[in-house]
Each structure stands twice: as C-alpha cells, then as structure tokens.
GUMIKOL-856605 format. One record per residue (C-alpha): x, y, z negated; residue in three letters. Coordinates in steps of 0.1 Angstrom, whole numbers. Layout:
N
<east=X&north=Y&up=Z&resn=ALA>
...
END
This chain:
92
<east=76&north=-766&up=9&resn=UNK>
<east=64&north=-805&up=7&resn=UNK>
<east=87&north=-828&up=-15&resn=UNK>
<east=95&north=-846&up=15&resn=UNK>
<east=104&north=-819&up=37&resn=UNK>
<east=124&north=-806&up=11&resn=UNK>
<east=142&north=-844&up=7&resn=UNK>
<east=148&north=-843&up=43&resn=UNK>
<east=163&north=-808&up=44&resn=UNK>
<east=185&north=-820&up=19&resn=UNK>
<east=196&north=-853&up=34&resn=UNK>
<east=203&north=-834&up=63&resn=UNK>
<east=221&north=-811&up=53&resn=UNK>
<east=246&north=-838&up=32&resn=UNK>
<east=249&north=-857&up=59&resn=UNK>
<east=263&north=-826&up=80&resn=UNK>
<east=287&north=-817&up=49&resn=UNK>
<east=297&north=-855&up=54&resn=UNK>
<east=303&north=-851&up=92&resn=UNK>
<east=322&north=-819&up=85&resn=UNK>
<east=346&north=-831&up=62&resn=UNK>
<east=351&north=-864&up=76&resn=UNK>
<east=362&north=-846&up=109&resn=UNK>
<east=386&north=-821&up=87&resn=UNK>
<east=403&north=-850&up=66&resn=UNK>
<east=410&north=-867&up=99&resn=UNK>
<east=429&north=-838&up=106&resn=UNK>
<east=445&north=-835&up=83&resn=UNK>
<east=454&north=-867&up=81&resn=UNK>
<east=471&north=-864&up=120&resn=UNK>
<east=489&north=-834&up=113&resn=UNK>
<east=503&north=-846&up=80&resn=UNK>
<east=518&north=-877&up=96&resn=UNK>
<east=551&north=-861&up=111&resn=UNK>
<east=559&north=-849&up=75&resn=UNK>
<east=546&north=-875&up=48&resn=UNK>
<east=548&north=-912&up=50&resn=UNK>
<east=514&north=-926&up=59&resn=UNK>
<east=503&north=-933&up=28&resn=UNK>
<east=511&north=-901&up=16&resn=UNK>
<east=494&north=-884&up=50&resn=UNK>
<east=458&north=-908&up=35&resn=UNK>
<east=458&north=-895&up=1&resn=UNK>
<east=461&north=-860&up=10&resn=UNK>
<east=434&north=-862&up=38&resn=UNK>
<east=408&north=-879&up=14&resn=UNK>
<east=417&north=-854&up=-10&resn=UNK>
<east=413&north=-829&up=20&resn=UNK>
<east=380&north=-841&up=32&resn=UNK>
<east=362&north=-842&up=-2&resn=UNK>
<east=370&north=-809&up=-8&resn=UNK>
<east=358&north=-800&up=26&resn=UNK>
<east=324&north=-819&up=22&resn=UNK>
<east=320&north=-806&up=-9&resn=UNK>
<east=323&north=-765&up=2&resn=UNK>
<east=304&north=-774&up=34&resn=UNK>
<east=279&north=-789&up=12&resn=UNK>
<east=277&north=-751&up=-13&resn=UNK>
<east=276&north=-737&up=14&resn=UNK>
<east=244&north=-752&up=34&resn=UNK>
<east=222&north=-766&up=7&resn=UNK>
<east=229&north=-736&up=-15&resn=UNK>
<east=240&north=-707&up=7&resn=UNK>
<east=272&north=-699&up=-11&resn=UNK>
<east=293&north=-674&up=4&resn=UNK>
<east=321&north=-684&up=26&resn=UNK>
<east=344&north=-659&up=3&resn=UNK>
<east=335&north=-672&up=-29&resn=UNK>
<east=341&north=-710&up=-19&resn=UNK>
<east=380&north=-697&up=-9&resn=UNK>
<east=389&north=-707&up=-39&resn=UNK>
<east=370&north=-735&up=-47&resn=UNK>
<east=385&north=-750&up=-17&resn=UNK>
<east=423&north=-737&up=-25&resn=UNK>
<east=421&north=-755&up=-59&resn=UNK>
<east=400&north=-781&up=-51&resn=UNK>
<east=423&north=-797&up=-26&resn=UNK>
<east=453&north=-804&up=-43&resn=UNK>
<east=434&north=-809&up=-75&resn=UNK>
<east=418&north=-839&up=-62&resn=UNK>
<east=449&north=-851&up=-46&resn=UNK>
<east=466&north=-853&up=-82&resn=UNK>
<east=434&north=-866&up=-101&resn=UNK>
<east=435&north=-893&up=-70&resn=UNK>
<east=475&north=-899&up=-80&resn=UNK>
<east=464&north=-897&up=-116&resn=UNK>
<east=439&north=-926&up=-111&resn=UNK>
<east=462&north=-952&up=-90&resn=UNK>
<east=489&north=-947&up=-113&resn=UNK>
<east=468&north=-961&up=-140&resn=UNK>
<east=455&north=-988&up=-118&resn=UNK>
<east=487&north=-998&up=-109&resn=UNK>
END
C-alpha cells in the first residue's frame, strides 16, 4: 500500500471514529438532561464521546474486536469523566 493511500485510509477512518462518537456523546448528553443538571449532563457526554471515538477508532484502524473493546469502553467512560473532574478542580 502507497504512504498516501495508507494516510488517507487513516484519516478516514478517524474522521468516522469522530462522527461516531460525536453523534453518541450528543446522546448522551439529551438523555442525561432529565437527571443531571446541565453541566453535569456536558461533562458526562464529553466523557462519553471520547470514549466512544476512541473504541470506534480500535476498532476500524485496528480491527479490534467488538468483545474485547467492552471493557475498554465500560472503564473508559467514567474514567475520563473523573480525570475531566480531576482537571477543573485544579483549574478552579
């Protein structure tokens, strides 16, 4: 396969991991809202959608199995949401 071709595979295939957990944090962002405060309902969703790009990501570009990214993605999400809590308590 050319370098480019390759690069463009690749770019591709990010962008879709993008698309796909953009559309999942969104979401989960909407069906949060009823239960959280808004705030709240944001953290969790970006938390949500990072995680998401990130096992749609494994499992395009690198053709990880949808079992073994189950628990990436069931630790993932709330660990990200805490590291995110983490971080803006010590900005603020």
């Amino acid at each position: 396969m050319k370098l480019a071709s390759a690069f463009a595979r690749e770019e591709v295939l990010f962008v879709a991991a993008v698309l796909v957990g953009s559309v999942t944090g969104l979401v989960a962002g909407r069906l949060l809202v009823p239960w959280v405060s808004d705030a709240t309902a944001g953290n969790i969703a970006l938390a949500v959608a990072t995680t998401a790009t990130g096992a749609t990501h494994a499992r395009l570009a690198h053709r990880r199995s949808l079992r073994s990214l189950v628990p990436s993605v069931a630790v993932g999400g709330p660990l990200a949401y805490l590291v995110m809590r983490g971080i803006h308590t010590l900005l603020t």
